[in-house]
Z-matrix of the N, CA and C atoms (Angstrom, degrees):
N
C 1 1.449
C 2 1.524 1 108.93
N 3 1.115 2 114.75 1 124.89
C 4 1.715 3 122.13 2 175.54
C 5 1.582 4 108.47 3 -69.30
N 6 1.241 5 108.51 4 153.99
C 7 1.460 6 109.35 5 -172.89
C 8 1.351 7 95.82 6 -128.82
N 9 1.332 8 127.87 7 143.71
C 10 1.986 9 137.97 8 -162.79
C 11 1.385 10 74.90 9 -115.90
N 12 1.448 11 105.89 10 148.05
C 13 1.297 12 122.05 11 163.81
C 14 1.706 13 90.27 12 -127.42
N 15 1.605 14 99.28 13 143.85
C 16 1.597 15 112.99 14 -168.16
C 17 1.657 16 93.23 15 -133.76
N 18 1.373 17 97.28 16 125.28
C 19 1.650 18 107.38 17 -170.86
C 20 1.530 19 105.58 18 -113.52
N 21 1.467 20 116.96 19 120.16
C 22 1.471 21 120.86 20 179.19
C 23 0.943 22 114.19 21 -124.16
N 24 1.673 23 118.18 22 -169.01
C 25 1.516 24 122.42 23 -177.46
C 26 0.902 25 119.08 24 -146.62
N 27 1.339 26 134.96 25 141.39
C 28 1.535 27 122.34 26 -169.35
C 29 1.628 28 114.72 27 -71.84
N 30 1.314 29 130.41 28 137.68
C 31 0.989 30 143.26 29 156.08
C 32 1.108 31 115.03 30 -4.35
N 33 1.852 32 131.18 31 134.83
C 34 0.678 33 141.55 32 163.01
C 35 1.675 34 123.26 33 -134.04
N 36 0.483 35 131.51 34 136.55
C 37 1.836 36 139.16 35 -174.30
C 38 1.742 37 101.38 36 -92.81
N 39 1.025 38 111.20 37 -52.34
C 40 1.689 39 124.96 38 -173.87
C 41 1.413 40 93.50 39 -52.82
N 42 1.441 41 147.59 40 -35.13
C 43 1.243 42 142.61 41 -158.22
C 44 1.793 43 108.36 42 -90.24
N 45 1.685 44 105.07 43 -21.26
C 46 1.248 45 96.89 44 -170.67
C 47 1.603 46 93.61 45 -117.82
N 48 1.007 47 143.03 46 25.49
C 49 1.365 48 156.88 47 162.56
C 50 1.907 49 91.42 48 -96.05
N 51 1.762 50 90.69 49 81.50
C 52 1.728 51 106.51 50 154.55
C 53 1.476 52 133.22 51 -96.40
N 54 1.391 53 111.98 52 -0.74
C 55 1.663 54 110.86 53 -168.31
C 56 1.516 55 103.10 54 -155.51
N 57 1.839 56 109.16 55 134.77
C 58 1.626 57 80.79 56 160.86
C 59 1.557 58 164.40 57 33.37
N 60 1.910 59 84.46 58 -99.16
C 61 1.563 60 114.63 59 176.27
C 62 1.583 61 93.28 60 -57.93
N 63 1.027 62 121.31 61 -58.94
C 64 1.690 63 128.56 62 -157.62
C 65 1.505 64 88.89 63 -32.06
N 66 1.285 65 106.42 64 -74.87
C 67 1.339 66 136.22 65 -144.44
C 68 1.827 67 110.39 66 -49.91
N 69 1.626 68 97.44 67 -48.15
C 70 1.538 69 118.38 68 174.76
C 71 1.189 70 113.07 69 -75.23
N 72 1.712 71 129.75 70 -19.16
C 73 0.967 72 135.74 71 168.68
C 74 1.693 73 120.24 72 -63.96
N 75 1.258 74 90.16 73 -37.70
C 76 1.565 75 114.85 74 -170.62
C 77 1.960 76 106.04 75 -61.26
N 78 1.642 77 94.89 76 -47.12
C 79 1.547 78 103.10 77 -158.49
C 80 1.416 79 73.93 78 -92.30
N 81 0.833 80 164.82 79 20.39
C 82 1.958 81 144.46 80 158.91
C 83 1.421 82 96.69 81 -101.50
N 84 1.061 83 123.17 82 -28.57
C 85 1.775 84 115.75 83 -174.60
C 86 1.669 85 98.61 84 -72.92
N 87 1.802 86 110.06 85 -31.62
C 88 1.560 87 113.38 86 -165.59
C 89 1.732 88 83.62 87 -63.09
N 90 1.306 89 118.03 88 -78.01
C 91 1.116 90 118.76 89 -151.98
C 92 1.289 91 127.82 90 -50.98
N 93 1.399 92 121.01 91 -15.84
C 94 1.513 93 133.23 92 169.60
C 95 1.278 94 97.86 93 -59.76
N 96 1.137 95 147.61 94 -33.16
C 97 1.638 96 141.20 95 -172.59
C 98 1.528 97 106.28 96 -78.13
N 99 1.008 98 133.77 97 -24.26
C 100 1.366 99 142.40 98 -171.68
C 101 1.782 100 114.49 99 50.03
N 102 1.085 101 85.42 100 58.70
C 103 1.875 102 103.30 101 -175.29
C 104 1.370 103 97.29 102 -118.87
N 105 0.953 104 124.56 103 121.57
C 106 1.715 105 135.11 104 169.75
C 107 1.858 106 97.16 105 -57.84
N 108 1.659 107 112.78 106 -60.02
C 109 1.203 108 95.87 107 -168.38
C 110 1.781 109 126.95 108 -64.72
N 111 1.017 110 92.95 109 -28.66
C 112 1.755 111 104.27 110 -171.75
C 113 1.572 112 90.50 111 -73.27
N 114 1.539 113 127.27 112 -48.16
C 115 1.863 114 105.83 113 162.36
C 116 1.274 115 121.04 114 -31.30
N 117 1.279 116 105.01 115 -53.83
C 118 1.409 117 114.76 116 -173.30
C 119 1.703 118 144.64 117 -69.71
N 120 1.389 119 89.40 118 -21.24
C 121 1.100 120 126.01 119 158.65
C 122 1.840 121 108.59 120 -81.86
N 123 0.814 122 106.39 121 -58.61
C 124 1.548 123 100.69 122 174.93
C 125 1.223 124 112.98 123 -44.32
N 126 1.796 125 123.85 124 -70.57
C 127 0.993 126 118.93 125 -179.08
C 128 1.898 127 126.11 126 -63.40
N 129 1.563 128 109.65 127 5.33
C 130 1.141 129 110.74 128 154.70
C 131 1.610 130 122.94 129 -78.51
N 132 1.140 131 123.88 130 -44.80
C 133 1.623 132 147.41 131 151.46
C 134 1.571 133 92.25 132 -18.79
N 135 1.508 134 124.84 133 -75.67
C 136 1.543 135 124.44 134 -160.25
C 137 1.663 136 98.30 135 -68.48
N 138 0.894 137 119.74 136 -31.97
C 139 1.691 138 131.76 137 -168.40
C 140 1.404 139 106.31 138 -65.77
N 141 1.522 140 128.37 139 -61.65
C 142 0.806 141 113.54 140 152.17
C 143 1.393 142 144.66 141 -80.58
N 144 1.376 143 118.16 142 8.13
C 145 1.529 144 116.70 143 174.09
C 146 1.680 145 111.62 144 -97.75
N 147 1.644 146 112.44 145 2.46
C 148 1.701 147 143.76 146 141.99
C 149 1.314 148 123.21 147 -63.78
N 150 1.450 149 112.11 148 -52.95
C 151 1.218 150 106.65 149 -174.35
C 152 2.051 151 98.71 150 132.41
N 153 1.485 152 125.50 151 99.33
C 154 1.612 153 125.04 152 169.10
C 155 1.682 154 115.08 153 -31.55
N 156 1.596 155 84.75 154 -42.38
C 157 1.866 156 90.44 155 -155.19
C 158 1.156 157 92.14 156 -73.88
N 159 1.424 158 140.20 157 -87.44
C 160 1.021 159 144.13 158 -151.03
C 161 1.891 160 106.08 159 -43.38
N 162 1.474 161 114.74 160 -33.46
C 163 1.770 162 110.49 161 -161.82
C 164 1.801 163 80.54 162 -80.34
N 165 1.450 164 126.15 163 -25.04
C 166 1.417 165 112.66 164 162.55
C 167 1.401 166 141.05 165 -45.82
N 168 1.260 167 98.01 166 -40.32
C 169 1.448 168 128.75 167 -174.68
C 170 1.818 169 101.90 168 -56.47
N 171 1.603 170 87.95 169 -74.48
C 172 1.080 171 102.25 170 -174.56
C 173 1.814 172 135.26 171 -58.01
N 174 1.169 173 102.75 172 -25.82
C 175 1.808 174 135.01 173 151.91
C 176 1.025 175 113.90 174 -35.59
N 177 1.245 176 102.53 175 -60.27
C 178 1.501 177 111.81 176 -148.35
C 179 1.371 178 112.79 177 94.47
N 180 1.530 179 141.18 178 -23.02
C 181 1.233 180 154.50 179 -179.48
C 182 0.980 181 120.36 180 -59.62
N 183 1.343 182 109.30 181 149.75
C 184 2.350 183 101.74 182 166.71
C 185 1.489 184 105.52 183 -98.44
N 186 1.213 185 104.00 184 143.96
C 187 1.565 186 108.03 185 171.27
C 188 1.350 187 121.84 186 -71.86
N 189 1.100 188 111.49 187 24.10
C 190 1.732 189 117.62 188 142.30
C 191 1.238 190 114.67 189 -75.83
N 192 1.625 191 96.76 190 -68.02
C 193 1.831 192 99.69 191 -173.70
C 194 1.555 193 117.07 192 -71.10
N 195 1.033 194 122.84 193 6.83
C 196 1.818 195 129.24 194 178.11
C 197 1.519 196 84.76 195 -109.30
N 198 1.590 197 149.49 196 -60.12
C 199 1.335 198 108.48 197 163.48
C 200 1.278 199 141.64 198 -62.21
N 201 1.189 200 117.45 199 -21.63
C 202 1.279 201 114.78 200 170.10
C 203 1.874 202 112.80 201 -70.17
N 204 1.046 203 141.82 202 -47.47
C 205 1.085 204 134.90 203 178.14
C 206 1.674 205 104.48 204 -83.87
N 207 0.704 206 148.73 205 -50.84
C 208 1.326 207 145.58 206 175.73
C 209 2.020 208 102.78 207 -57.25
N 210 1.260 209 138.24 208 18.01
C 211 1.299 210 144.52 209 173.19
C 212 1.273 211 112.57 210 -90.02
N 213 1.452 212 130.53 211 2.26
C 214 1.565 213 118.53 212 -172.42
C 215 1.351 214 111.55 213 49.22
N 216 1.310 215 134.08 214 18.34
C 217 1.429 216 124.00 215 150.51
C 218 1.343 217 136.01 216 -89.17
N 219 1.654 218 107.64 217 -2.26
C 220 1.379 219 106.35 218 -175.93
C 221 1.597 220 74.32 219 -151.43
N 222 1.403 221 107.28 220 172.50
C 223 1.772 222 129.55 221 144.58
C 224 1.544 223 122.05 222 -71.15
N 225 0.890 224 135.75 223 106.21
C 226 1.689 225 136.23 224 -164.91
C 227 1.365 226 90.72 225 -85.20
N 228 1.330 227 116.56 226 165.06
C 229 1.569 228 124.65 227 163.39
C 230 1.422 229 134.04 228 -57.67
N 231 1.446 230 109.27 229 155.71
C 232 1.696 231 89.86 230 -156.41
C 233 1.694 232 104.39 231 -79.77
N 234 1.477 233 114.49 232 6.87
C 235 1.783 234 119.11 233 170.80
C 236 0.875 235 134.40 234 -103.22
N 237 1.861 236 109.84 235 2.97
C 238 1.241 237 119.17 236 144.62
C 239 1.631 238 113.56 237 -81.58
N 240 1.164 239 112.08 238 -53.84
C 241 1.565 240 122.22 239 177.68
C 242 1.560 241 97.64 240 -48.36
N 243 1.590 242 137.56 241 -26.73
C 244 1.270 243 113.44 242 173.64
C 245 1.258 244 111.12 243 -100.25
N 246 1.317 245 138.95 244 9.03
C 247 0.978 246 160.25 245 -171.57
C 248 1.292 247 110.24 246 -104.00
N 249 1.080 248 121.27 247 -30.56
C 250 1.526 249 137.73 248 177.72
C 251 1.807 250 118.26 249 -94.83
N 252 1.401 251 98.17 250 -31.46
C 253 1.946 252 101.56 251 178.01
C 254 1.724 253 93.02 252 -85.07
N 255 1.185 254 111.94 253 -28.92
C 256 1.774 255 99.87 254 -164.18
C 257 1.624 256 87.00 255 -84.22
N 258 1.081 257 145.65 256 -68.88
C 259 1.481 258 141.51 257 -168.10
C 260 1.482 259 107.32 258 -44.29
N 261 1.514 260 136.35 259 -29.55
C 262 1.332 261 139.39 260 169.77
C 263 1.356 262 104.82 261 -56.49
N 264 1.461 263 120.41 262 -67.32
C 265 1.682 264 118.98 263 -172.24
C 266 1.684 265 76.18 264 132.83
N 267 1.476 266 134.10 265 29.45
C 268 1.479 267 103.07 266 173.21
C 269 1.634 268 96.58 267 -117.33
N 270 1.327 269 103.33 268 -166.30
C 271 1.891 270 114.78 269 -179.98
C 272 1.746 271 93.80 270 -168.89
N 273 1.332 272 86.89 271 131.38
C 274 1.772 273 120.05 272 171.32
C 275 1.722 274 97.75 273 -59.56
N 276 1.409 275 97.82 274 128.61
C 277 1.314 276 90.81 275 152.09
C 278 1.637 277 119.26 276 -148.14
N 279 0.924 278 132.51 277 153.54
C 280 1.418 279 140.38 278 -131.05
C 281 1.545 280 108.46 279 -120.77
N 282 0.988 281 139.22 280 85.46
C 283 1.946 282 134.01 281 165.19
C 284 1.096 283 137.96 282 -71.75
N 285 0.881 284 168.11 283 -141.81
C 286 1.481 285 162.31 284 91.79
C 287 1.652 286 110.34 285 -58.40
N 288 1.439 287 110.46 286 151.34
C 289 1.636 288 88.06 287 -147.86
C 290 2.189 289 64.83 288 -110.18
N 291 1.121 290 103.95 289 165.66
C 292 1.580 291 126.01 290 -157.05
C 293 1.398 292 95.89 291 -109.41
């Protein structure tokens, strides 16, 4: 009996983040959960489906520490996380929650 070997890849979000909207869509769904990491993780998703270096650049950060906190494994600080929505082109905005 022949055996298929089937070669995959882990998931990525950054690959299907094609437009804009996608992208802002993406980080408003994060933030409805009210999880620091899954923000953070999100806004790693847009970061790299942008480009590491350049959201580095613009930081001030190394793309070590913007992957490492931007990984959804921990909560990063809230001055990277603001450091990170203003270098995207996005802004927090705040409602009364219903």
């Amino acid at each position: 009996m022949h055996k298929t070997t089937i070669k995959t890849r882990p998931f990525d979000a950054a690959n299907y983040l094609h437009s804009e909207e996608d992208m802002v869509l993406h980080v408003q769904l994060a933030m409805e959960e009210a999880n620091p990491a899954l923000l953070a993780a999100a806004l790693g998703d847009v970061a790299r489906a942008r480009g590491m270096t350049q959201l580095a650049r613009d930081t001030g950060l190394s793309r070590e520490s913007l992957y490492k906190s931007l990984s959804g494994e921990r909560a990063p600080t809230s001055e990277t996380l603001f450091k990170v929505i203003e270098a995207l082109g996005l802004k927090l905005k705040i409602e009364l929650a219903r």
